[in-house]
mmCIF file as Biopython writes it, N, C-alpha, C and O atoms, coordinates in Angstrom:
data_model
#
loop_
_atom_site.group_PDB
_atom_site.id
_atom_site.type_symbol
_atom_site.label_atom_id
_atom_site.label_alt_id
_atom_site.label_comp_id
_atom_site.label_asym_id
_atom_site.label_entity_id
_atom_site.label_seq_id
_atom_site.pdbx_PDB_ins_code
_atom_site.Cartn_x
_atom_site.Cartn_y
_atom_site.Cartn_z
_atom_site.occupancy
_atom_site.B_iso_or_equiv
_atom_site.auth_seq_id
_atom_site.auth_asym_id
_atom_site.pdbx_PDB_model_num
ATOM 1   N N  . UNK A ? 1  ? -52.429 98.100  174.655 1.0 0.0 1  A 1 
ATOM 2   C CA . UNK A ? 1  ? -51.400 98.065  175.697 1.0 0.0 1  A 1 
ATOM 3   C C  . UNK A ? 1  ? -50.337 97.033  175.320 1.0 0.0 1  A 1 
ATOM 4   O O  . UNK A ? 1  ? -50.541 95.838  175.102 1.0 0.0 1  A 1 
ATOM 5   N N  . UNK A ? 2  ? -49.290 97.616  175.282 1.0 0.0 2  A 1 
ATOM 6   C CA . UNK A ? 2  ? -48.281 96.565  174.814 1.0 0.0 2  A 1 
ATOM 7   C C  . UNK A ? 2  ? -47.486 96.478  173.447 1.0 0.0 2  A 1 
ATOM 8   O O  . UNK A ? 2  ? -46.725 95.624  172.992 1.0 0.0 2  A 1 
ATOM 9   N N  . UNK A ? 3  ? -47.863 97.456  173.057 1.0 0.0 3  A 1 
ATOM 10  C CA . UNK A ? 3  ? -47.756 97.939  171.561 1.0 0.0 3  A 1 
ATOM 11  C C  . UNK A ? 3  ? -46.761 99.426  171.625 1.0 0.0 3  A 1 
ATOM 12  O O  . UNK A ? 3  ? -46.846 100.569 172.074 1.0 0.0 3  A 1 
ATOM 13  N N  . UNK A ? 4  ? -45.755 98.531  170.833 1.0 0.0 4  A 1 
ATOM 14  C CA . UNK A ? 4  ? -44.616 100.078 170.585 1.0 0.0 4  A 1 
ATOM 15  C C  . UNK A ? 4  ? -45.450 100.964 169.146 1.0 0.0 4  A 1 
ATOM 16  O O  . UNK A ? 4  ? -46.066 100.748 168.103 1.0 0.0 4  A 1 
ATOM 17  N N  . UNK A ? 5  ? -44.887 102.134 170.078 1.0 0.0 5  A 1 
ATOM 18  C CA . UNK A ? 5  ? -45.214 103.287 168.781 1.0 0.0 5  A 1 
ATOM 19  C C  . UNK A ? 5  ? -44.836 102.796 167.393 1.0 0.0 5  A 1 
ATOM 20  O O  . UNK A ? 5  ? -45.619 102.756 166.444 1.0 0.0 5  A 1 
ATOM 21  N N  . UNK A ? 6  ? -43.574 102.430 167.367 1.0 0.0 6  A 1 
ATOM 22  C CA . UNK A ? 6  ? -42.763 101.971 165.691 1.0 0.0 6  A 1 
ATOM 23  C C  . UNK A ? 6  ? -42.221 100.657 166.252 1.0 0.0 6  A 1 
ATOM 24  O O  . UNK A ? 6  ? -41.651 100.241 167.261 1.0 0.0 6  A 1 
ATOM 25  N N  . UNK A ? 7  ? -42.947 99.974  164.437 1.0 0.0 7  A 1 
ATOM 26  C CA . UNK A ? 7  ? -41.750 98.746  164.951 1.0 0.0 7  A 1 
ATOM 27  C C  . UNK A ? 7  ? -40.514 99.109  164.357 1.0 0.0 7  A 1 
ATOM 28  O O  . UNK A ? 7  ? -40.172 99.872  163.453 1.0 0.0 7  A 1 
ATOM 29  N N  . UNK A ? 8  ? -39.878 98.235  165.234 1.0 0.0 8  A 1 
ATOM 30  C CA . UNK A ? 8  ? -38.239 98.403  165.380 1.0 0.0 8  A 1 
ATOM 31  C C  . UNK A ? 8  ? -37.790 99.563  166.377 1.0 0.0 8  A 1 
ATOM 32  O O  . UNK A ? 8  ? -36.657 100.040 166.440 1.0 0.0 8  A 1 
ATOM 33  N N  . UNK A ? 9  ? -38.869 99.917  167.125 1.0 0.0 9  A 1 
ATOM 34  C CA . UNK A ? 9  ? -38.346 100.477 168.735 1.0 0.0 9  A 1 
ATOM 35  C C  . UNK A ? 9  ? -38.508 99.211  169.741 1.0 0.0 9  A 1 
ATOM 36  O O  . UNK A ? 9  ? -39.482 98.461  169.794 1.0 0.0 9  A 1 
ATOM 37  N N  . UNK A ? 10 ? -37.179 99.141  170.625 1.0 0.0 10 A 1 
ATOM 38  C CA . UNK A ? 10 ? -36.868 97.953  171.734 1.0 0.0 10 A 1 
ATOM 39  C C  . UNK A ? 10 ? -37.643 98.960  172.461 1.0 0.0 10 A 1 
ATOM 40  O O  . UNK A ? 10 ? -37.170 100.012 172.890 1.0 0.0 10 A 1 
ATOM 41  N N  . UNK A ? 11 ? -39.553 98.366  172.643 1.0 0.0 11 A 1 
ATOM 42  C CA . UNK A ? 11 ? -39.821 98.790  173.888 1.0 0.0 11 A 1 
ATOM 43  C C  . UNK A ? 11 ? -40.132 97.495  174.655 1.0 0.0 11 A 1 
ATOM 44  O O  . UNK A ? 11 ? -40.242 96.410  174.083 1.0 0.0 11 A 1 
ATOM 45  N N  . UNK A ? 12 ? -40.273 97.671  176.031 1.0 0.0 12 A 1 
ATOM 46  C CA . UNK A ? 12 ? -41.345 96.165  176.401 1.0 0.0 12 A 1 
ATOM 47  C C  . UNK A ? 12 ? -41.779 96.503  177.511 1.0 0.0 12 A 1 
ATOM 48  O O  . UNK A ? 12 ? -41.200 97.157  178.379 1.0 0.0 12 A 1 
ATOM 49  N N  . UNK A ? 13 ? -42.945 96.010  177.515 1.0 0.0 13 A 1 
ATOM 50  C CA . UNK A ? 13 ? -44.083 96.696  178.389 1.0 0.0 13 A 1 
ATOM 51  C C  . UNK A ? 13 ? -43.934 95.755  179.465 1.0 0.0 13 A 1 
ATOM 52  O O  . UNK A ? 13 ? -43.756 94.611  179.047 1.0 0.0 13 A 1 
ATOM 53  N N  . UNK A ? 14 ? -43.953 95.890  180.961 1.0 0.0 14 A 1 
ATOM 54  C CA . UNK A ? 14 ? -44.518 94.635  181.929 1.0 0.0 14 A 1 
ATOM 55  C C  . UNK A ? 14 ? -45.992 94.863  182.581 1.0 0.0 14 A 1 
ATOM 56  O O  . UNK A ? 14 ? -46.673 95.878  182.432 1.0 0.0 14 A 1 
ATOM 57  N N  . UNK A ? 15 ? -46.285 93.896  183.211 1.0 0.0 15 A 1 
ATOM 58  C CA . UNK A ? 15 ? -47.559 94.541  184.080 1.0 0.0 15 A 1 
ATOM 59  C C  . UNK A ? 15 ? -47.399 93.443  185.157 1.0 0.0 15 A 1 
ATOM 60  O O  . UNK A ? 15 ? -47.226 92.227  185.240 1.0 0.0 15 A 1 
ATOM 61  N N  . UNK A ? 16 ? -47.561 94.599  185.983 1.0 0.0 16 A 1 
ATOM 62  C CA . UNK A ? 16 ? -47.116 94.245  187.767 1.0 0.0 16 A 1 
ATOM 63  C C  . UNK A ? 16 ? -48.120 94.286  188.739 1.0 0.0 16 A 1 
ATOM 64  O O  . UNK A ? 16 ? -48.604 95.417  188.767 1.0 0.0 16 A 1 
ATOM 65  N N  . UNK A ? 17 ? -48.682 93.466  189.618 1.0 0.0 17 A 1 
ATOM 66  C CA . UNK A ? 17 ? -49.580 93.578  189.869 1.0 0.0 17 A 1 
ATOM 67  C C  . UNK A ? 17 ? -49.594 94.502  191.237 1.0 0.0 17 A 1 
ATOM 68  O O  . UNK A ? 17 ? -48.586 94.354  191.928 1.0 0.0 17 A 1 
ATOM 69  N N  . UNK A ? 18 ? -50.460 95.320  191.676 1.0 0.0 18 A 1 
ATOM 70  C CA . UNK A ? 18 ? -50.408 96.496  192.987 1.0 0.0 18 A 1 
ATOM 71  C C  . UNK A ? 18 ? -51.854 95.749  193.836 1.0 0.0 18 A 1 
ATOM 72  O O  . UNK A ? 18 ? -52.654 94.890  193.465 1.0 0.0 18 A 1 
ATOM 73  N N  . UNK A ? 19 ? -51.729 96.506  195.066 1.0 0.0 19 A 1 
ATOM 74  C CA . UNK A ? 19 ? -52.885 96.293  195.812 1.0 0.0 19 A 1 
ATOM 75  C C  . UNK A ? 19 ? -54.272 96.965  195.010 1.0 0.0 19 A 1 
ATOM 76  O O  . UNK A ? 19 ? -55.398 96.467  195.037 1.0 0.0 19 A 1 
ATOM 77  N N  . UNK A ? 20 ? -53.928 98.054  194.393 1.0 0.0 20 A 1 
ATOM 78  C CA . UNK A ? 20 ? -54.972 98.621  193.952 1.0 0.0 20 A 1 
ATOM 79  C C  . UNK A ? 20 ? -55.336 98.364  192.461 1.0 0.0 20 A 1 
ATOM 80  O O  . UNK A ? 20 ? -56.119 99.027  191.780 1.0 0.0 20 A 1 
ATOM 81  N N  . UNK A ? 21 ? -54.623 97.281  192.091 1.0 0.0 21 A 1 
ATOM 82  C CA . UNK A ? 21 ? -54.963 96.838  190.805 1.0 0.0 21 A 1 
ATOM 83  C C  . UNK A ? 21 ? -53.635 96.276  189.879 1.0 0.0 21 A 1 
ATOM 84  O O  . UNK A ? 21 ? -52.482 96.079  190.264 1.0 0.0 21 A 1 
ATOM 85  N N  . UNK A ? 22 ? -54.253 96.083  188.453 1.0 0.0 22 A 1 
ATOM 86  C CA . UNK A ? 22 ? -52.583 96.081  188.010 1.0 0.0 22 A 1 
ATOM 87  C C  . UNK A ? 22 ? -52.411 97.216  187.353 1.0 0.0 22 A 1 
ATOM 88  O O  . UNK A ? 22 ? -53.327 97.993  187.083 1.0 0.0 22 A 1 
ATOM 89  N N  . UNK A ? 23 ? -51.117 97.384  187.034 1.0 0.0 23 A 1 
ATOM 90  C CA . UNK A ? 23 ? -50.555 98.700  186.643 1.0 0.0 23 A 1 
ATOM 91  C C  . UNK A ? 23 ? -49.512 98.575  185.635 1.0 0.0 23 A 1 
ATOM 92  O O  . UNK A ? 23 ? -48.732 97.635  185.784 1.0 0.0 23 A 1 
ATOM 93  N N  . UNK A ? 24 ? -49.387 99.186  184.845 1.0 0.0 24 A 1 
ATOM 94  C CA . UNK A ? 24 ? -48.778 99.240  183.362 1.0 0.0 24 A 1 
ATOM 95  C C  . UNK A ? 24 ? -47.355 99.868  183.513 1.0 0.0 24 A 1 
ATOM 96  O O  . UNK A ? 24 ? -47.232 101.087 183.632 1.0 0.0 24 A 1 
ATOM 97  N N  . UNK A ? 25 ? -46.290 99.032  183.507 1.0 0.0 25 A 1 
ATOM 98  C CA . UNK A ? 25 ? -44.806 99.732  183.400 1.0 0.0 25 A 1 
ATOM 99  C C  . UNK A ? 25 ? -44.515 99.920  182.452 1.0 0.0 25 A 1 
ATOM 100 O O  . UNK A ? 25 ? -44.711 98.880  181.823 1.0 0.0 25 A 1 
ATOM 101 N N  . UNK A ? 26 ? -43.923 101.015 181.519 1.0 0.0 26 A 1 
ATOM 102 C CA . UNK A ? 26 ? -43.215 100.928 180.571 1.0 0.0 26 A 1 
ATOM 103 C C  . UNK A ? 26 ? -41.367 100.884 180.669 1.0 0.0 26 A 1 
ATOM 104 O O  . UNK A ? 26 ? -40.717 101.603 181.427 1.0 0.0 26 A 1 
ATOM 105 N N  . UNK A ? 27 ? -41.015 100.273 180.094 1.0 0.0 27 A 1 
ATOM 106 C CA . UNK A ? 27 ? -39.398 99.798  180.192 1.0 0.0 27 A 1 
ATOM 107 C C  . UNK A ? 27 ? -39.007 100.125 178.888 1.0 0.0 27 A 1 
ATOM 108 O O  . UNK A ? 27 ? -39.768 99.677  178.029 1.0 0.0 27 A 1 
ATOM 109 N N  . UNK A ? 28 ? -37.977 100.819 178.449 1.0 0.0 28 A 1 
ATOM 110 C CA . UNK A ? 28 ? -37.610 101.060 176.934 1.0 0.0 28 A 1 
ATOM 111 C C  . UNK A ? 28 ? -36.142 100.792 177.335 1.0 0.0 28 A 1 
ATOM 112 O O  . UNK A ? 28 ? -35.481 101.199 178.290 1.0 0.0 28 A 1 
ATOM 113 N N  . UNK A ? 29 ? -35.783 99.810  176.090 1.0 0.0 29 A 1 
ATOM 114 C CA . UNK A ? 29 ? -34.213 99.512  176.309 1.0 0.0 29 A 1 
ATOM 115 C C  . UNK A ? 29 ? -33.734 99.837  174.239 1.0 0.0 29 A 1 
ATOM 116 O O  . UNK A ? 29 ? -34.223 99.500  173.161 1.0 0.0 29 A 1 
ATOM 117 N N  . UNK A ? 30 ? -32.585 100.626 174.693 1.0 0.0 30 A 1 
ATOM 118 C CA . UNK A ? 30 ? -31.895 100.791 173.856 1.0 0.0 30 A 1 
ATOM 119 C C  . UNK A ? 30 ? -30.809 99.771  173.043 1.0 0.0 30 A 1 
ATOM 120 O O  . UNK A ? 30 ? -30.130 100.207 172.113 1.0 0.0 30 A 1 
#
């Protein structure tokens, strides 16, 4: 988790926390 497919893709992962747990956003910036 947290790991771009290729490096040298701008991805970045957050993790946010929910009532029902935490949960994995993915954010991809160009």
């Amino acid at each position: 988790m947290g790991r771009a497919l290729r490096e040298g893709d701008k991805v970045e992962f957050t993790i946010q926390e929910s009532p029902k747990g935490l949960t994995a956003v993915e954010v991809s910036t160009i």
